[in-house]
C-alpha positions as CSV (number, residue, x, y, z in Angstrom):
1,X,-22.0,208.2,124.9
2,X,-23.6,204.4,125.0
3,X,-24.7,203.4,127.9
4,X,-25.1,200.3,128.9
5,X,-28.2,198.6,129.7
6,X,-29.0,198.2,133.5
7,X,-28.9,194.3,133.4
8,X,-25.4,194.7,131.8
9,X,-24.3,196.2,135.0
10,X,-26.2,193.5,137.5
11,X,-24.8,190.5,135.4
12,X,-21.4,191.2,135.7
13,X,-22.1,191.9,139.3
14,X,-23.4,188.9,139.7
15,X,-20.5,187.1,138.0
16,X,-17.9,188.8,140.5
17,X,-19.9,188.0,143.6
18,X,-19.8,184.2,142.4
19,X,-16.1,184.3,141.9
20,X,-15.8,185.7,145.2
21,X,-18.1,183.1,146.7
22,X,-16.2,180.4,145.0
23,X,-12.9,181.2,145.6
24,X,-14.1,181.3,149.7
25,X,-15.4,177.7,149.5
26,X,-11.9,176.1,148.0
27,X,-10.3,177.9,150.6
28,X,-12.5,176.7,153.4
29,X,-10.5,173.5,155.1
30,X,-12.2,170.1,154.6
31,X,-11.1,167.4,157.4
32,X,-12.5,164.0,157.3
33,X,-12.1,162.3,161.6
34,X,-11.3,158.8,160.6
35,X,-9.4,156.9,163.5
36,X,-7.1,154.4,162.4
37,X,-7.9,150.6,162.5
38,X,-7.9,148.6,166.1
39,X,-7.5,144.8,166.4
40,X,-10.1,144.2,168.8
41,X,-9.5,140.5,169.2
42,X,-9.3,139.3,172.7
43,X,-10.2,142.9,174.4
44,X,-12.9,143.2,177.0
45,X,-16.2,144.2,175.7
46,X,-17.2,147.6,175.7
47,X,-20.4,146.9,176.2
48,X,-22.1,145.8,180.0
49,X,-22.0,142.9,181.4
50,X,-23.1,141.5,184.6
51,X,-26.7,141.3,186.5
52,X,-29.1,138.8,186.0
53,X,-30.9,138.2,182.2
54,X,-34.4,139.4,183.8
55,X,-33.2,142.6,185.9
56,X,-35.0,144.9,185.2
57,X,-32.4,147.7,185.9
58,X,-31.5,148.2,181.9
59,X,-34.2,147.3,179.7
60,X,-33.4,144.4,176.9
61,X,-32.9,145.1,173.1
62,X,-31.7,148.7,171.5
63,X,-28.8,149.9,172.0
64,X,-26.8,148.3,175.3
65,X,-24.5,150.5,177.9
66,X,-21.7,151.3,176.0
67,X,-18.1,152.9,176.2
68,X,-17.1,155.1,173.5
69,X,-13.7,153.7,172.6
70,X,-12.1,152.1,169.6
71,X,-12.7,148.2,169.0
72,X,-9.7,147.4,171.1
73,X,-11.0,149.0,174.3
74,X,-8.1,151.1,174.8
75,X,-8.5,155.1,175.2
76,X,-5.4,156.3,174.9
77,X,-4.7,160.4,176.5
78,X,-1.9,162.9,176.5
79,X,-3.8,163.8,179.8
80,X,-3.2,163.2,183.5
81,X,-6.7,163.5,183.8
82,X,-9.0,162.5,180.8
83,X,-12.2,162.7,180.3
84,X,-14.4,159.3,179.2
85,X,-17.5,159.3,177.4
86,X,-20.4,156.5,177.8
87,X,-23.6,156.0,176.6
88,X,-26.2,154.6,178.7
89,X,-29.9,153.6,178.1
90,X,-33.2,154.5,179.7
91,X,-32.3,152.7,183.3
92,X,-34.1,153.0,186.5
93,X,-30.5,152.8,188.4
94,X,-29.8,155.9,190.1
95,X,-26.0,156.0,190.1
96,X,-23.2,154.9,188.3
97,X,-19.6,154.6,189.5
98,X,-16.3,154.8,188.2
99,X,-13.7,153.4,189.7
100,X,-9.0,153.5,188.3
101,X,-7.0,150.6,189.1
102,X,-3.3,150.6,188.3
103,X,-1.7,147.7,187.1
104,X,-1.4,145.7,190.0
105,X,-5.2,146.4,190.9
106,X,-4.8,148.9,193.7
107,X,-8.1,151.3,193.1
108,X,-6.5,154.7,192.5
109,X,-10.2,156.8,193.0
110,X,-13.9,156.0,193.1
111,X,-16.4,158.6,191.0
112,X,-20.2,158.2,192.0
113,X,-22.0,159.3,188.9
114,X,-25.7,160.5,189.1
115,X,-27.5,159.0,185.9
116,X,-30.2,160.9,184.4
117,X,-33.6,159.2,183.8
118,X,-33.5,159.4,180.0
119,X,-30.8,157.7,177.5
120,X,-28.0,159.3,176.2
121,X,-24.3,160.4,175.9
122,X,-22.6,161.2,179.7
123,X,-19.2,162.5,180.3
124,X,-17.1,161.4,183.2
125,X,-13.9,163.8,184.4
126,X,-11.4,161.9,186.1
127,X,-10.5,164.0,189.4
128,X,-7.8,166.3,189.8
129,X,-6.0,163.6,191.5
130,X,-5.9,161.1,189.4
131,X,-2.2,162.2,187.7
132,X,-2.1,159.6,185.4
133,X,1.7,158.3,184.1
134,X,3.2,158.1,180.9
135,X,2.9,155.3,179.1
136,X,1.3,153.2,182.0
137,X,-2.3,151.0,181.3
138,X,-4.5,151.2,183.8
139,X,-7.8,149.7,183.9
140,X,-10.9,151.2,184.4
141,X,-14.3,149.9,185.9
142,X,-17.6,152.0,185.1
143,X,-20.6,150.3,187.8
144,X,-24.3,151.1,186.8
145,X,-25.4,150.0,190.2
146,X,-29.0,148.5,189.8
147,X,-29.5,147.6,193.2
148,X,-27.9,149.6,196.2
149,X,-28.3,146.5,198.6
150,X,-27.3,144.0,196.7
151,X,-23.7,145.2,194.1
152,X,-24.0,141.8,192.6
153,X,-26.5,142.8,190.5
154,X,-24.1,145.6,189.2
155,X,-24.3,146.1,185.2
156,X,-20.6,146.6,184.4
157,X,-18.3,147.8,181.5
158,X,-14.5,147.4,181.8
159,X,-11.5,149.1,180.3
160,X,-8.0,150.6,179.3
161,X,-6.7,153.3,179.4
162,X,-3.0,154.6,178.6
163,X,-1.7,157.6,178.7
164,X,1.3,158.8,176.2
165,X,3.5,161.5,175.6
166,X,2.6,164.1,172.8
167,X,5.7,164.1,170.6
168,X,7.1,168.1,169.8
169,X,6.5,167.3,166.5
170,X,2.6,167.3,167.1
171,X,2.4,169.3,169.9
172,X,3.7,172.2,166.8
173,X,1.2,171.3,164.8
174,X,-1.3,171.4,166.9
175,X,-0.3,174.8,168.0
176,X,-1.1,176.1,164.2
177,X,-4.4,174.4,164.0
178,X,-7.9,174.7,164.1
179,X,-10.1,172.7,166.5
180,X,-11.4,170.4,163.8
181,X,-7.5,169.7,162.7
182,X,-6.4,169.2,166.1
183,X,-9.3,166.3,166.7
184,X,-7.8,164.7,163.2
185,X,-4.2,165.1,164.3
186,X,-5.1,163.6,167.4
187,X,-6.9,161.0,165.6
188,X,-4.3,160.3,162.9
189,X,-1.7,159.7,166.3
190,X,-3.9,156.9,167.8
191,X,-4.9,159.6,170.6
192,X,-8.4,158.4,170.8
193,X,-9.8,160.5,174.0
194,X,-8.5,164.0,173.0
195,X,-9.7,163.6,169.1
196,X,-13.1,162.2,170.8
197,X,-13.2,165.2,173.6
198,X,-13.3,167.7,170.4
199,X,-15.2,166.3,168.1
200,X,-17.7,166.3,171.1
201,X,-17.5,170.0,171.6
202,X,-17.9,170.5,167.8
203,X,-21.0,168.3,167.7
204,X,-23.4,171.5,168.0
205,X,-21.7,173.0,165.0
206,X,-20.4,170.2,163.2
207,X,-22.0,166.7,163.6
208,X,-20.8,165.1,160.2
209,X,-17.5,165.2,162.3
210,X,-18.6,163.2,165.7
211,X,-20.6,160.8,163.1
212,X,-17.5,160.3,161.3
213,X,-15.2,159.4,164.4
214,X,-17.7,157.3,166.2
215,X,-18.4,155.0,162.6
216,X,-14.7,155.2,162.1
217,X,-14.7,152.9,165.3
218,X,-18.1,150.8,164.6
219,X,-20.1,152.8,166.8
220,X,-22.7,154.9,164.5
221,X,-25.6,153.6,166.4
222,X,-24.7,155.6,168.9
223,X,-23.2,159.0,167.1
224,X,-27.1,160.0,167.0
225,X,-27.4,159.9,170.6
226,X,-28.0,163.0,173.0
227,X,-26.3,164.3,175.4
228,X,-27.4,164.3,178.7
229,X,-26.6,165.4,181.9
């Protein structure tokens, strides 16, 4: 009986194993976090504003404090209480504080935020009792207080925020996906703050998909940010 030779045997092995290994990677789901195109024209900056040009609360140049919304300034939720995301440079301000006003500008709550010493990405969870409505705006005002005597000198970036009703047809779809799905599907449906909250979570695992959503909104100079507490 021929037999064949040995590197017969660990060729055709070879040839299976990348078959097998090719057929996984076309399988494997590929999801690119775009958010749709805002018309920013005549929103609020997202940036802060206020305090004198030589307080020396937030240092000049680099990157300034910064919400992480679309152009438009609008964070729009499925939630009654969302979760908003800021970046804030080096500062020698202790606390922040964010404050919901409905649409007559009655304050709804008042959050004092404790700001860590070094720049970065913060989170901010509205409170349990915020119970935001369907398809009402309400504004939002997010403090850096540089000096506790005097609030004039406040640093100050201002806000919308709506919340809307997730359609059955989505909320289905959602059901059958994946996390990174869901943060497209949010994405594709204008729901900035739930797409933003995964991609967030995913960022250990999957930064190309934060660094997409945050360019997809002109904010890549600050999708390389950390995280801090």
């Amino acid at each position: 009986m021929n037999k064949k030779p040995r590197h017969f045997s660990i060729w055709k092995y070879s040839v299976v194993a990348a078959v097998m290994v090719s057929n996984v990677l076309v399988q494997l789901p590929s999801y690119s976090l775009q958010f749709p195109p805002t018309n920013g024209t005549g929103a609020p900056e997202r940036t802060a504003s206020g305090g004198r040009r030589d307080d020396s609360c937030i240092p000049t140049g680099g990157i300034p404090a910064t919400a992480l919304v679309p152009a438009n300034n609008l964070g729009t939720t499925v939630s009654q209480t969302p979760t908003l995301f800021f970046y804030i440079p080096q500062t020698k301000a202790k606390t922040a504080e964010l404050a919901l006003l409905d649409n007559q500008g009655n304050e709804l709550f008042a959050k004092q935020i404790v700001l860590s010493s070094n720049a970065g990405i913060i989170k901010v969870d509205f409170p349990s009792t915020a119970k935001l409505e369907i398809n009402k705006n309400y504004r939002w005002e997010f403090a850096i207080v540089c000096d506790t005597e005097d609030r004039t000198q406040d640093r100050f970036i201002q806000g919308t925020i709506q919340r809307i009703p997730l359609s059955a047809a989505l909320k289905a779809k959602l059901e059958r996906a994946d996390s990174l799905k869901k943060a497209q599907l949010y994405a594709e449906a204008r729901i900035w703050q739930e797409s933003l909250g995964i991609a967030a979570q995913l960022r250990p695992t999957n930064p190309r998909a934060w660094e997409e959503l945050l360019s997809s909104v002109g904010l890549e100079a600050i999708a390389s940010q950390p995280f801090v507490e």
